[in-house]
C-alpha positions as CSV (number, residue, x, y, z in Angstrom):
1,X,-40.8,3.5,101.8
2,X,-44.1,6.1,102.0
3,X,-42.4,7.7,105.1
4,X,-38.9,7.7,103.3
5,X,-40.1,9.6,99.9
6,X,-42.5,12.0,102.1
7,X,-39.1,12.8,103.4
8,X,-37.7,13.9,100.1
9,X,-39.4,17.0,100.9
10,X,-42.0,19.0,98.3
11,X,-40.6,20.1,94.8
12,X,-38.4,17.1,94.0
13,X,-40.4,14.9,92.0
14,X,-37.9,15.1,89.1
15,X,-36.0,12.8,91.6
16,X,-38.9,9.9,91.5
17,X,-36.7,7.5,89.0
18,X,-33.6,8.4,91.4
19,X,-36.1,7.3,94.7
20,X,-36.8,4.3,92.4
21,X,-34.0,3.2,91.6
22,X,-32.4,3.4,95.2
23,X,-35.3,1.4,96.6
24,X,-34.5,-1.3,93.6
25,X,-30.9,-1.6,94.5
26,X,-31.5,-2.2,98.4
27,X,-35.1,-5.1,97.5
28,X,-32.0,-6.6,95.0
29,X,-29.4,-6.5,97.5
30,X,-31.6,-8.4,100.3
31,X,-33.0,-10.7,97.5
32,X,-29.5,-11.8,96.5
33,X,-28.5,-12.0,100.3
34,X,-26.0,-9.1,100.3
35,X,-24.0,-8.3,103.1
36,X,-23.0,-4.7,101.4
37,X,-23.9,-2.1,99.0
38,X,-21.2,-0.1,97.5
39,X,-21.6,2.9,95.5
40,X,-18.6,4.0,94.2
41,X,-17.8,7.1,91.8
42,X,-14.4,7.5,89.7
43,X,-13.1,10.0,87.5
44,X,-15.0,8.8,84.2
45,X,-17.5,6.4,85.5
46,X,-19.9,5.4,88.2
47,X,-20.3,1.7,89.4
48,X,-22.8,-0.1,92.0
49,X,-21.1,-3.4,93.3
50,X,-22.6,-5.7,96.0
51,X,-20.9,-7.9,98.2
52,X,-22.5,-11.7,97.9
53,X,-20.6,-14.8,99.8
54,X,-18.1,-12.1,100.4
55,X,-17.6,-11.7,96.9
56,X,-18.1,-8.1,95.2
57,X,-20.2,-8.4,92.5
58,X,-20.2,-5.4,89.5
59,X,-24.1,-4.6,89.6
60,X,-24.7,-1.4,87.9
61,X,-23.7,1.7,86.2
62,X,-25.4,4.5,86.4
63,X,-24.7,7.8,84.7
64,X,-22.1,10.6,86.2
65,X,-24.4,12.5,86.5
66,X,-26.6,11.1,88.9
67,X,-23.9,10.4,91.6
68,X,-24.7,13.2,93.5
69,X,-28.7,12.9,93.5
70,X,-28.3,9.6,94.5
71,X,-25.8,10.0,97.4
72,X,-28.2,12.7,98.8
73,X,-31.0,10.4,98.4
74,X,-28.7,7.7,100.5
75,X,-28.4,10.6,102.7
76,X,-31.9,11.8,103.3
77,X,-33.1,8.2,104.6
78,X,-30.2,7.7,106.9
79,X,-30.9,11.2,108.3
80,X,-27.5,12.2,107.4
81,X,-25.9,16.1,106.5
82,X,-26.6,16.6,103.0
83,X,-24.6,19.2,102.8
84,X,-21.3,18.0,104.8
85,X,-19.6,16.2,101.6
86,X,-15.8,16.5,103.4
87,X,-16.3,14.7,106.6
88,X,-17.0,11.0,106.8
89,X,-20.7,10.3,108.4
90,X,-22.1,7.0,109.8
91,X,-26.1,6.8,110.1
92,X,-29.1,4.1,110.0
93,X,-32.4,3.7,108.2
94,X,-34.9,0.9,107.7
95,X,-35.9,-0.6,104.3
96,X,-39.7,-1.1,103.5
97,X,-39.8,-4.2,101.5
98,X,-43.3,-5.0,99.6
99,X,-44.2,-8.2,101.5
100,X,-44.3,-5.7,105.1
101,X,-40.8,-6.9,105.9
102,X,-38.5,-4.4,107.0
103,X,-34.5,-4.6,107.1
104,X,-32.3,-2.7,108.6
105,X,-29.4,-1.0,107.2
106,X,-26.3,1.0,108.2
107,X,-24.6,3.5,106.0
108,X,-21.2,5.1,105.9
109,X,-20.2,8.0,103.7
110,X,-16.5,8.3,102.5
111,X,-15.4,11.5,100.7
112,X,-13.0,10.9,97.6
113,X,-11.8,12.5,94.6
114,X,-14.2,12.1,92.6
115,X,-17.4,12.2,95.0
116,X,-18.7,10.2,97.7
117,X,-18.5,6.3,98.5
118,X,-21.4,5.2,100.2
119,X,-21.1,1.7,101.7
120,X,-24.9,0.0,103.1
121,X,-24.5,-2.6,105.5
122,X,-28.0,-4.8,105.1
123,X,-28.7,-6.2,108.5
124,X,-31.0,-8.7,107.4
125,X,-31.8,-10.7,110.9
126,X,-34.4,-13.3,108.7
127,X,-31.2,-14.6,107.3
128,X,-29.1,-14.6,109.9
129,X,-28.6,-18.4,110.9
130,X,-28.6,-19.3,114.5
131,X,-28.6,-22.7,114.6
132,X,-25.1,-23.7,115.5
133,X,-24.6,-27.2,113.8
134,X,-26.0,-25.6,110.7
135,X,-22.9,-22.8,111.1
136,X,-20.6,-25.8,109.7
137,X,-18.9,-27.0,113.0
138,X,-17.7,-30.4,113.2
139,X,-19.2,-32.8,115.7
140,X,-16.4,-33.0,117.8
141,X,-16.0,-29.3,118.1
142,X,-19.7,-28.5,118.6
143,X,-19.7,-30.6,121.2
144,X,-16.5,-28.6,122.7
145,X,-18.1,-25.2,122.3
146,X,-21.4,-26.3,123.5
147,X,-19.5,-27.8,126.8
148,X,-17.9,-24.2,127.2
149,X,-21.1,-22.4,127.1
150,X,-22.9,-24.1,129.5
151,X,-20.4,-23.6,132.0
152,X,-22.0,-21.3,134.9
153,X,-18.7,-18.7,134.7
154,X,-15.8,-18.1,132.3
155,X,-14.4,-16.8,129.0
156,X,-15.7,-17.9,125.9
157,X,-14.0,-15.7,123.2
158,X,-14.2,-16.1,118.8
159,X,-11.8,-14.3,116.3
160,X,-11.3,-13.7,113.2
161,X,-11.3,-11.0,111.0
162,X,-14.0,-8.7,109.8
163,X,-16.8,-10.4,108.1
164,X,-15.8,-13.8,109.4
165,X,-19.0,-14.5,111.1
166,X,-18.0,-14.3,114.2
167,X,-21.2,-12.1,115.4
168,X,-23.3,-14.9,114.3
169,X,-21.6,-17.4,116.1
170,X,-22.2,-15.4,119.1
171,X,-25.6,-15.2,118.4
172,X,-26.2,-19.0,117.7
173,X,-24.4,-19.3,121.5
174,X,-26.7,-17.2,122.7
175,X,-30.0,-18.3,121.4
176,X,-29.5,-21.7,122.8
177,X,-28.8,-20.3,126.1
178,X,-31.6,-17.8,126.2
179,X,-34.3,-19.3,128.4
180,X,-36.2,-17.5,130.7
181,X,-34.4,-18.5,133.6
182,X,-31.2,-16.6,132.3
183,X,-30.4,-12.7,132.6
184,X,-28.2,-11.8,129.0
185,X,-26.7,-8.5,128.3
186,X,-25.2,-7.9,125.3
187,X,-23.0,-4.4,124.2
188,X,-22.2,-4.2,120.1
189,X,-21.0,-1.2,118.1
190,X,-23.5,-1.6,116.7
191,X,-26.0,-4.3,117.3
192,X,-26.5,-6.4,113.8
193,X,-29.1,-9.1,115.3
194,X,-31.7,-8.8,117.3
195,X,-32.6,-11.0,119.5
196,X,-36.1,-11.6,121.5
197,X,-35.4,-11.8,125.3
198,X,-32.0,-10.4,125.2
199,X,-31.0,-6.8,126.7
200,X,-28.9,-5.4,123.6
201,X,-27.4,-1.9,123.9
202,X,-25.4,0.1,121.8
203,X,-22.1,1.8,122.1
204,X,-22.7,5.3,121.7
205,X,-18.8,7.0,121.7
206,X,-20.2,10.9,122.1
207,X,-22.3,10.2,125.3
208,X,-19.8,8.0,126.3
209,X,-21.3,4.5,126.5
210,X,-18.3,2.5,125.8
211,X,-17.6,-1.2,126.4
212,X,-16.5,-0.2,129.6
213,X,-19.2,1.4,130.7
214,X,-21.8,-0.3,129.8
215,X,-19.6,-3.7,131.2
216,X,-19.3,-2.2,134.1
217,X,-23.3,-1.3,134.1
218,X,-24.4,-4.4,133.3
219,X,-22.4,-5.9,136.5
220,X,-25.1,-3.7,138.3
221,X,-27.8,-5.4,136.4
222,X,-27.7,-9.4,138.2
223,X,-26.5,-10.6,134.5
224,X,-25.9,-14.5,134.1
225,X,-24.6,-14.0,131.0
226,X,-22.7,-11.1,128.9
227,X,-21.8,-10.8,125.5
228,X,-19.0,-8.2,124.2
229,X,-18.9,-7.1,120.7
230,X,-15.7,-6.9,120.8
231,X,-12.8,-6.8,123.3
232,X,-10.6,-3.4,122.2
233,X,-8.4,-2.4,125.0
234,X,-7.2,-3.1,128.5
235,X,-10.0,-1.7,130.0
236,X,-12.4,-3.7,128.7
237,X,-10.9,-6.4,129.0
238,X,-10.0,-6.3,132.5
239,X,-13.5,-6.0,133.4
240,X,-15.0,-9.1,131.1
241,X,-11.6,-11.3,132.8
242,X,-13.2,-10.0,136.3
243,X,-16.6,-10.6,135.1
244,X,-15.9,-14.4,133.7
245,X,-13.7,-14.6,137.1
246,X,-16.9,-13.8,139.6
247,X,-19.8,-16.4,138.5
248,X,-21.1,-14.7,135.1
249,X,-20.4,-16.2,131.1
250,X,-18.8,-13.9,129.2
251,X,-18.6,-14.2,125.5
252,X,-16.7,-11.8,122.8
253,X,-14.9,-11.5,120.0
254,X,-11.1,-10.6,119.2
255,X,-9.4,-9.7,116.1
256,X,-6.2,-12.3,115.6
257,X,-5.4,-14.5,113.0
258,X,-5.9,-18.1,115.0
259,X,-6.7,-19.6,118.5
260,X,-3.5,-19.6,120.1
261,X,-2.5,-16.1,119.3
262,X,-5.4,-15.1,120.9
263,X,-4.3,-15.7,124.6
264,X,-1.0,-13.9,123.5
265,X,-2.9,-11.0,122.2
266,X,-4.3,-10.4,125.9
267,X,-1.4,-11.0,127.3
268,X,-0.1,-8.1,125.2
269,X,-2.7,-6.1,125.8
270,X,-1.9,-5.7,129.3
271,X,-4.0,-8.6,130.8
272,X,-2.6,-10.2,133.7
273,X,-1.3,-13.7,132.3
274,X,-3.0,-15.4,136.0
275,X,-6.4,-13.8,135.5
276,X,-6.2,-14.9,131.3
277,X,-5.2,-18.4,132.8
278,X,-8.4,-18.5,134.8
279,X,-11.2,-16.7,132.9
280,X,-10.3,-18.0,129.0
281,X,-11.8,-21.5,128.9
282,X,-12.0,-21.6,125.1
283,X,-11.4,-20.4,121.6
284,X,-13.1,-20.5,118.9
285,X,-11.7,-19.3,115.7
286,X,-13.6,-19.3,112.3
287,X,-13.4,-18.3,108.8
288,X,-15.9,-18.1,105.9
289,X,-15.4,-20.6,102.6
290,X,-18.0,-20.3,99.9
291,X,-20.1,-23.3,99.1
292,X,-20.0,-25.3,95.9
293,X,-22.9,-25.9,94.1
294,X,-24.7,-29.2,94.2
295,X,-26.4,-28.4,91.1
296,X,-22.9,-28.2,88.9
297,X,-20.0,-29.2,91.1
298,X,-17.6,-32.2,89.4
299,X,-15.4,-34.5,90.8
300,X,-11.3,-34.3,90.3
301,X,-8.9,-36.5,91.0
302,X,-5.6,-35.6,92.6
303,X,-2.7,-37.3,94.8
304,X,-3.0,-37.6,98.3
305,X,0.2,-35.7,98.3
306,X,-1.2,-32.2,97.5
307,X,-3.8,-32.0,100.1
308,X,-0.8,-33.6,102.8
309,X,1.4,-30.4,101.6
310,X,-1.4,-28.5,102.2
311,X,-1.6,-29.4,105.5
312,X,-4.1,-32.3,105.6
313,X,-3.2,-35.0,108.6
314,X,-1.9,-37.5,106.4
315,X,-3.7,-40.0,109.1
316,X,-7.2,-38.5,107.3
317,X,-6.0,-40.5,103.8
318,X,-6.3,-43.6,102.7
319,X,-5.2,-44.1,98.9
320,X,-2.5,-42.5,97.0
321,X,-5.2,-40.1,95.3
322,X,-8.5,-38.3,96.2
323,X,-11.0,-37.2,94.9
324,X,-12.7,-34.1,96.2
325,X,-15.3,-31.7,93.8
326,X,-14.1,-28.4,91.9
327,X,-16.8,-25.4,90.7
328,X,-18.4,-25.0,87.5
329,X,-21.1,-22.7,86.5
330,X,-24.8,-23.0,85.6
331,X,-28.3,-20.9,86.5
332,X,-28.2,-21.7,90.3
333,X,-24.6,-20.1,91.1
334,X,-22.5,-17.7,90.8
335,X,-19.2,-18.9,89.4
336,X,-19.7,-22.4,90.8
337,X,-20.6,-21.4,94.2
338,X,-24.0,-20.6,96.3
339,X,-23.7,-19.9,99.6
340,X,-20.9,-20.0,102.4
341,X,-20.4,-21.9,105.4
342,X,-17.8,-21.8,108.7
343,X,-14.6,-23.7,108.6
344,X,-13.5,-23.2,112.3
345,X,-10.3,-24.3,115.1
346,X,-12.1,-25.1,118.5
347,X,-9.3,-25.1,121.2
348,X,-10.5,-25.6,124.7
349,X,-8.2,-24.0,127.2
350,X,-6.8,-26.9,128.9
351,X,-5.0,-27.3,132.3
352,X,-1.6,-28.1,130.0
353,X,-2.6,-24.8,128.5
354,X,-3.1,-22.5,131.0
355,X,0.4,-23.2,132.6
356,X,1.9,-22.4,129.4
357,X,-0.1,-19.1,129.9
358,X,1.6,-18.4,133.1
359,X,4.8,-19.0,131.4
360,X,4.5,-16.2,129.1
361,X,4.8,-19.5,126.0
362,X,4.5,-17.7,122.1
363,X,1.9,-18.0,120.1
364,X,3.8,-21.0,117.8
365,X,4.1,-23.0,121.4
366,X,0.6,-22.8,122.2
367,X,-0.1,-24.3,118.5
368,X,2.1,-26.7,119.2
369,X,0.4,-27.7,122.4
370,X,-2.6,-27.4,120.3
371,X,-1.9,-29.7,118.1
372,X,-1.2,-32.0,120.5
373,X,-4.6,-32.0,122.1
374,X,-5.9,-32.5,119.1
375,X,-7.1,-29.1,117.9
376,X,-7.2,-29.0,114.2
377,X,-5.6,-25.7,112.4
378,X,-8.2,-23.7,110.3
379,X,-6.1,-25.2,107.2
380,X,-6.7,-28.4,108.2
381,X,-10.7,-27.8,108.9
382,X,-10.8,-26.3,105.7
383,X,-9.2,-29.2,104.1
384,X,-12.0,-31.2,105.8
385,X,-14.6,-29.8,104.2
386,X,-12.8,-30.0,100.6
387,X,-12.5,-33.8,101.3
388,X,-16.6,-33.5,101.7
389,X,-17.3,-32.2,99.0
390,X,-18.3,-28.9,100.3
391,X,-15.9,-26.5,99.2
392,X,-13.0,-26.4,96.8
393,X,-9.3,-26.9,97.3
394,X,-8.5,-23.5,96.0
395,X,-11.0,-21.8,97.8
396,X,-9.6,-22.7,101.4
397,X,-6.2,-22.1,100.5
398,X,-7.1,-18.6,99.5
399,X,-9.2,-18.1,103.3
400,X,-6.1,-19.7,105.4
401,X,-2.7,-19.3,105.9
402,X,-0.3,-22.6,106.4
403,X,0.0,-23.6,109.9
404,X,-3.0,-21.3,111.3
């Protein structure tokens, strides 16, 4: 943080505990694994909350009075306007931590009544995990995905919503297929891993580098494989269909609440329902369930019934009543729970599948067909891991909707 403070600029030491107490928020933030940093000022108070297993978390409260010292300070290391405090502003700095590690972080400034929100993203690639069995897929499905990506062309797309982990599946794809013998282009807004032997760029909106372009760049480049941040309009998705359609991988994400609406969601977008039938060859998507502890979490007893309403097979039960494992509390958790893993719906897009494509079928008929494949709903993964012991009951249901 030497370069950071020199920053700060002569005649401001009576900010030092202000420069210090910054620097102590982010090194607690990355020690506790926090995905954000909030700071947040009200009429009559000041709070600092971080977001842990997707949970916000109340971690301070500093006085009124320091709220605008410490936004500047926020400011100063992102290289953002100290002195624009009505318009919105995005920037980027880097965190000096003591052991010589350094974490990057992304920052967003909100104007509000009472002062500015700032929001840090912590980019901490060290805990990003990239091993895909260790993302929480079942066998089954790993196996599915894994068949997908080693395929020499086609569409392998993963939704869910913001903060699903749906980058770091990507990134688990990717690292398994990143040899030497592979070309890989990846476009983000903005890139949150990074990745040794992969060409990552960033969308860049006043220059112009959009998805587009930089899709339509990379096409230039002899790629094997592409990855997509995210698929936002026709435009780009026209030209990852045509990519997936003439010998490359193409991998990217979509916001939409479960597999099947996915191909529906191109569809509506404008995407030509014949070139979705041949470039989509499957769909991953994936939610986020905290762990329970396996320092405090007890066993509870309930009939089989509950889970079935839930939307359990009733094929996966055996007795009248199960037993799955609820949270507690103790020194190793937070509320019962440490940790999160994936709960995910793996649906390969099947001959039977693509002509309901071509048909124009909903959303609720391409679940059906689904489920008839054999495609678990993420419910029903979720309910999977409940009945392991991983996660609680509540937990899932809170995370998934019935039928999706």
């Amino acid at each position: 943080m030497a370069d950071m403070n020199a920053r700060m600029g002569n005649g401001q030491s009576e900010d030092a505990p202000v420069v210090q107490y910054v620097q102590q928020l982010l090194e607690q933030a990355v020690a506790l694994q926090a995905s954000d940093l909030h700071f947040e000022p009200y009429e009559h108070h000041y709070r600092v909350r971080m977001r842990v297993d997707g949970e916000l978390r109340e971690m301070a409260a500093p006085p009124m009075a320091l709220k605008d010292r410490l936004a500047s300070r926020v400011k100063v290391l992102s290289r953002l306007d100290i002195a624009e405090k009505r318009l919105p502003q995005d920037g980027r700095m880097k965190l000096q931590l003591p052991n010589g590690r350094a974490i990057d972080l992304r920052v967003s400034t909100l104007p509000t009544l009472f002062g500015e929100k700032l929001v840090i993203r912590v980019l901490d690639s060290a805990q990003v995990q990239l091993d895909l069995p260790q993302l929480g897929y079942e066998t089954g499905d790993l196996k599915r995905l894994e068949e997908a990506i080693r395929q020499p062309h086609g569409m392998v797309l993963v939704t869910g919503p913001t903060g699903s982990g749906k980058t770091q599946s990507l990134y688990a794809c990717l690292n398994l297929l990143n040899t030497a013998e592979v070309n890989i282009a990846t476009v983000e807004d903005p890139c949150e891993i990074q990745l040794q032997g992969i060409n990552q760029v960033n969308v860049q909106d006043k220059p112009g580098l959009t998805f587009a372009v930089a899709l339509r760049a990379f096409l230039r480049q002899d790629p094997d494989i592409l990855m997509v941040g995210e698929i936002r309009d026709l435009e780009t998705a026209n030209i990852a269909v045509q990519a997936a359609q003439t010998g490359h991988l193409v991998l990217s994400t979509l916001h939409t609440n479960d597999a099947p609406s996915t191909l529906v969601r191109l569809r509506n977008m404008g995407t030509a329902t014949y070139n979705i039938a041949a470039s989509v060859t499957l769909i991953t998507a994936q939610r986020l369930v905290r762990r329970l502890c396996p320092h405090c979490k007890h066993a509870i007893t309930l009939p089989a019934e509950i889970l079935v309403q839930a939307g359990l097979s009733a094929d996966a039960i055996t007795s009248d009543t199960v037993t799955i494992f609820a949270p507690a509390a103790c020194a190793h958790c937070h509320k019962g729970f440490s940790g999160r893993t994936g709960i995910f719906q793996v649906m390969p897009v099947t001959p039977a599948m693509q002509t309901l494509v071509l048909n124009e079928a909903s959303s609720q008929e391409l679940a059906w067909q689904a489920h008839r494949e054999g495609v678990a709903s993420l419910r029903e993964a979720g309910l999977r891991k409940v009945m392991q012991g991983i996660t609680s009951l509540e937990e899932v249901l809170a995370v998934t909707r019935e039928g999706t």
